[in-house]
C-alpha positions in Angstrom: 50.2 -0.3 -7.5 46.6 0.6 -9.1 48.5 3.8 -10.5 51.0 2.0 -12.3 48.4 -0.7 -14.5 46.7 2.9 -15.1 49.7 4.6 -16.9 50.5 1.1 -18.8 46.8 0.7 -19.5 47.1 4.6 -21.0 50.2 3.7 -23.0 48.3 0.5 -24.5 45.6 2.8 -25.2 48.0 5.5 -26.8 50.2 2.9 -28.6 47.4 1.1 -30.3 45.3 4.3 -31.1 48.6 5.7 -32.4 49.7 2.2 -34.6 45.8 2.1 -35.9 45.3 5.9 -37.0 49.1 4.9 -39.3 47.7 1.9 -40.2 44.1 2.8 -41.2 45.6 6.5 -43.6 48.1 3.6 -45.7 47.4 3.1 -48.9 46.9 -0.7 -48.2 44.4 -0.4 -45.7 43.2 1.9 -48.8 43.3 -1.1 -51.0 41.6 -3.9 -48.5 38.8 -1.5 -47.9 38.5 -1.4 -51.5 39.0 -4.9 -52.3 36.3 -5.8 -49.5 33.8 -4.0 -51.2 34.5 -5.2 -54.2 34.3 -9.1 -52.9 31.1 -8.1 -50.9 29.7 -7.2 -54.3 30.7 -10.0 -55.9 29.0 -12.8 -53.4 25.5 -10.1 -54.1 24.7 -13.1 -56.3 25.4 -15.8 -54.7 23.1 -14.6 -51.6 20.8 -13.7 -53.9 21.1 -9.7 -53.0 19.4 -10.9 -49.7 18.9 -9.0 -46.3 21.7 -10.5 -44.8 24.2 -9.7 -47.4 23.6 -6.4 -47.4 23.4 -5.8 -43.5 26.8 -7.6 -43.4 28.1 -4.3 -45.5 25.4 -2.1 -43.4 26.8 -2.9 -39.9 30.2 -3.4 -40.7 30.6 -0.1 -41.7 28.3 1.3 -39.2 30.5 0.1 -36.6 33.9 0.9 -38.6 32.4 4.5 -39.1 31.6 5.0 -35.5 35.3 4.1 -34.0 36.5 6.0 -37.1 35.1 8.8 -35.6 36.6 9.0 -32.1 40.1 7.7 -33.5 40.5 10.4 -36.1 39.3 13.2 -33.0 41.9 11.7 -30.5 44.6 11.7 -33.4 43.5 15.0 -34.4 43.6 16.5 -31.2 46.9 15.5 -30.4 48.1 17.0 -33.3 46.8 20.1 -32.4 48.1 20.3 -29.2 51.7 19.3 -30.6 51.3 21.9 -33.4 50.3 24.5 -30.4 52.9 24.0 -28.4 55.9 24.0 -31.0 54.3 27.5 -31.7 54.1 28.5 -28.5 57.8 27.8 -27.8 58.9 29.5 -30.6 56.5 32.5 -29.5 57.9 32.2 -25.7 61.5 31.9 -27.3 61.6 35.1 -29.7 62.0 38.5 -27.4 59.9 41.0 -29.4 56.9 38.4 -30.0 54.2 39.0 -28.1 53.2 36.4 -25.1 50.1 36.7 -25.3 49.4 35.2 -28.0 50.9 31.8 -26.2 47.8 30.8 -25.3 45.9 31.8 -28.4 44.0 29.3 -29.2 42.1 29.4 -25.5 41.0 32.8 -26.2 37.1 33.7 -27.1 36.0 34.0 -30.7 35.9 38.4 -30.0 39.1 38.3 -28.8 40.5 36.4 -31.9 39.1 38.9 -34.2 40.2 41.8 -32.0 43.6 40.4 -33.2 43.0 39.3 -36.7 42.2 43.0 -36.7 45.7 44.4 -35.5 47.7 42.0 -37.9 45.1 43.0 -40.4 45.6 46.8 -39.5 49.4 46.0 -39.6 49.6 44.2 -42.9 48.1 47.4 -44.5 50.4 49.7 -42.9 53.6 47.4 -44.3 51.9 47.1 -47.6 54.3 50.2 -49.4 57.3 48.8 -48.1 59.2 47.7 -51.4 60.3 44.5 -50.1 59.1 41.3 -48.2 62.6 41.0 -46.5 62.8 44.6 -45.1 63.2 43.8 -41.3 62.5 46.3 -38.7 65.7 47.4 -37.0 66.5 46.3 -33.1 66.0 50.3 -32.3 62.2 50.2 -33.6 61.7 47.2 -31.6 63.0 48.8 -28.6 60.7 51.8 -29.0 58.0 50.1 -29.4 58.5 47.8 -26.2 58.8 51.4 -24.1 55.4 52.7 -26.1 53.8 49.6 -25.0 55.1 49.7 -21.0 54.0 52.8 -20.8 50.6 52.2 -22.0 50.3 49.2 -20.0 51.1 51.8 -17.0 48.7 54.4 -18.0 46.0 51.8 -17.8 47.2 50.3 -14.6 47.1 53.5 -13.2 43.2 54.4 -14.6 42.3 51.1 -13.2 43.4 51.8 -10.0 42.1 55.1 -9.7 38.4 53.6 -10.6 38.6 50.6 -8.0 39.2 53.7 -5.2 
């Protein structure tokens, strides 16, 4: 029972965080924003440009600034994640990409650069090639996927003969 008012309590949570980050990018929410400034400007006068007025603008936005903050990290986030995952499938779907970049984003900040490198390395080597569209025939591919087994192997097999 307690595990079910968690999952509805985390689909409250993920409804309203999802209906508040549409609301608050609108163009109205835009305009009220505005438009309360511009009123709390006005009543400067009538309060006399006192403490109080101006703390009214000083805390509200102190407070709308700090839940800002988390709700644009939780929406960002899951945009991430979503945007990681529809690449990963279509890395994981195509046959001659490589699967290790599925989990890409996990790696160390080395190990990124190690492969910025390649398709750096790479980008150079295609740069003669007359035309953006020239694709690499099926028979390259398939070379290339035996060049790469069989270095794979030749470092399994200098592995194993260090660990004995």
């Amino acid at each position: 029972m307690a595990d079910k008012n968690k999952i509805t309590k985390h689909s409250f949570i993920e409804k309203l965080s999802a209906e508040v980050t549409k609301a608050t990018g609108s163009t109205a929410a835009i305009c009220i924003a505005f438009g309360l400034i511009v009123l709390w400007a006005m009543l400067g006068p009538v309060f006399h440009y006192s403490e109080n007025w101006q703390l009214v603008i000083n805390t509200g936005t102190t407070i709308i600034t700090f839940l800002m903050v988390f709700l644009i990290q939780k929406s960002q986030n899951k945009e991430s994640m979503a945007v990681q995952l529809k690449l990963n499938e279509l890395i994981a779907a195509h046959e001659f990409a490589s699967n290790r970049l599925v989990d890409v984003e996990n790696m160390t900040e080395d190990e990124l650069k190690t492969i910025h490198d390649y398709y750096c390395n790479l980008k150079e080597k295609t740069k003669n090639e007359e035309s953006l569209q020239v694709s690499h025939s099926i028979e390259e591919a398939g070379n290339m996927h035996e060049i790469k087994v069989a270095v794979e192997e030749d470092i399994k097999d200098k592995v194993d003969k260090n660990k004995t």
